[in-house]
N, C-alpha and C positions, 0 to 999 in steps of 0.2 A: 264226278265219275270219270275214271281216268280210258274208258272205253265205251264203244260204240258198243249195243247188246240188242241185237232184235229178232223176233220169229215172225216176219213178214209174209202171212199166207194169204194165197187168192186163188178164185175161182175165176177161170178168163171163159168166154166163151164166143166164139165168131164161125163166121160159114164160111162156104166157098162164095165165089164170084157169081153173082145172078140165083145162088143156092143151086147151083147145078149139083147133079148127085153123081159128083166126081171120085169120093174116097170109097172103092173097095173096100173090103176088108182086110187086105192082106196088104193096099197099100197106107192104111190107117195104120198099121200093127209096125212099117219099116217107118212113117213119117213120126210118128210117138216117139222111135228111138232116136230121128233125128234131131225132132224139136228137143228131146232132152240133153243133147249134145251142144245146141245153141242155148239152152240154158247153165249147164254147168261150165260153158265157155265164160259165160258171164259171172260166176260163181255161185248159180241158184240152184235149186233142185227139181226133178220134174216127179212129183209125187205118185202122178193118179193123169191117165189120158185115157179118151174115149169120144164116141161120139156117132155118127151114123151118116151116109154118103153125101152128107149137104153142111153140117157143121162138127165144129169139136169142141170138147168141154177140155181142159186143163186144170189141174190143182197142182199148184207152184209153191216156189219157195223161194223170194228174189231178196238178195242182199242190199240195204239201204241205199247202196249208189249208183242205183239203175231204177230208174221210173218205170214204170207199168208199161207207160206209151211207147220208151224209148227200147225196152223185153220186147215188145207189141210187134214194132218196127225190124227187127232183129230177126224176130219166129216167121212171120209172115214175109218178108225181104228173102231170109236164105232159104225156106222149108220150098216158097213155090219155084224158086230159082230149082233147087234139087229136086222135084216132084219132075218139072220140065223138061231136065237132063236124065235124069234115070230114070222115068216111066214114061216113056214118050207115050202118047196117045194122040187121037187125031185131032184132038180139041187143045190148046191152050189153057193149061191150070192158072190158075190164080185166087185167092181171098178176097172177097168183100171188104170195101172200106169200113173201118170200123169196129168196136167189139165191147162187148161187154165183161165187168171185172167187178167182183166182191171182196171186199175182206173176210175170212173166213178164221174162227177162234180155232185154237187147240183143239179144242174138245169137240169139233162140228168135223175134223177132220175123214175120220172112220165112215160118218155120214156122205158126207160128200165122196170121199172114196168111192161109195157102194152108188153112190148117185151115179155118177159117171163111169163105172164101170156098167152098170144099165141102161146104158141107152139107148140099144136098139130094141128092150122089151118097152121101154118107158116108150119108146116111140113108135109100140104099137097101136099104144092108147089116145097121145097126143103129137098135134103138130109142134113143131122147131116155136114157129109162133105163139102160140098156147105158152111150152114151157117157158120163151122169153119175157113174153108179157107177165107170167107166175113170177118167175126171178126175180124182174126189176121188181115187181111191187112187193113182196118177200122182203127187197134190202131195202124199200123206200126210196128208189131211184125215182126221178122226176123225168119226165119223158115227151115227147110229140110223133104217137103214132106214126103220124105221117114220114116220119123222119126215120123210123127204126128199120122198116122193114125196104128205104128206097134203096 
């Protein structure tokens, strides 16, 4: 095959720092367009953003020469640098070490879309916690409690 041909979708998920319940809604709505900016810098796409004032869901579209971690590193590097600068607050933004990432088929897309556009009714019902621990056992992620939530 005389070319590279891929649809590399994910579902990332990560909080803030300490899960402080840092993201408004209005600054969710300006950081969305951000991180999508840091993604198509990279030549990915930002499908579908959402989330509720302690963490955010993302569904991506990263072209095979950017690792997940190395997207990861990028999103979280410029977005809180720019939260900092343009929304000053009395506190220090920042992200949690860390994050969670699924592959996600074509066809679960529409799904996931609607996932995370729900998620501040979804999180009427349940905790961040709750949904994480669902997630990873959902994709068969192997885990040590102890470690997810430090």
């Amino acid at each position: 095959m005389g070319s590279t041909l891929t649809n590399l979708l994910y579902h990332i998920v990560f909080s803030t720092k300490n899960r402080s319940p840092s993201l408004s809604g209005e600054l969710q709505s300006h950081l969305s367009q951000y991180i999508g900016g840091i993604i198509r810098e990279k030549r990915g796409y930002l499908l579908e953003a959402g989330g509720t004032a302690d963490h955010l869901h993302l569904l991506a579209r990263f072209p095979p020469t950017i690792s997940i971690s190395e997207m990861q590193q990028n999103i979280k590097g410029s977005s809180s640098g720019w939260v900092n600068r343009e929304h000053k607050t009395d506190a220090h933004f920042g992200w949690q070490d860390g994050y969670a990432a699924f592959s996600v088929s074509p066809s679960k897309v529409p799904a996931v879309s609607r996932y995370i556009k729900n998620q501040e009714a979804h999180h009427r019902r349940t905790t961040f916690k709750v949904e994480l621990i669902k997630l990873l056992e959902k994709h068969e992620v192997e885990y040590d409690e102890r470690y997810v939530f430090s």
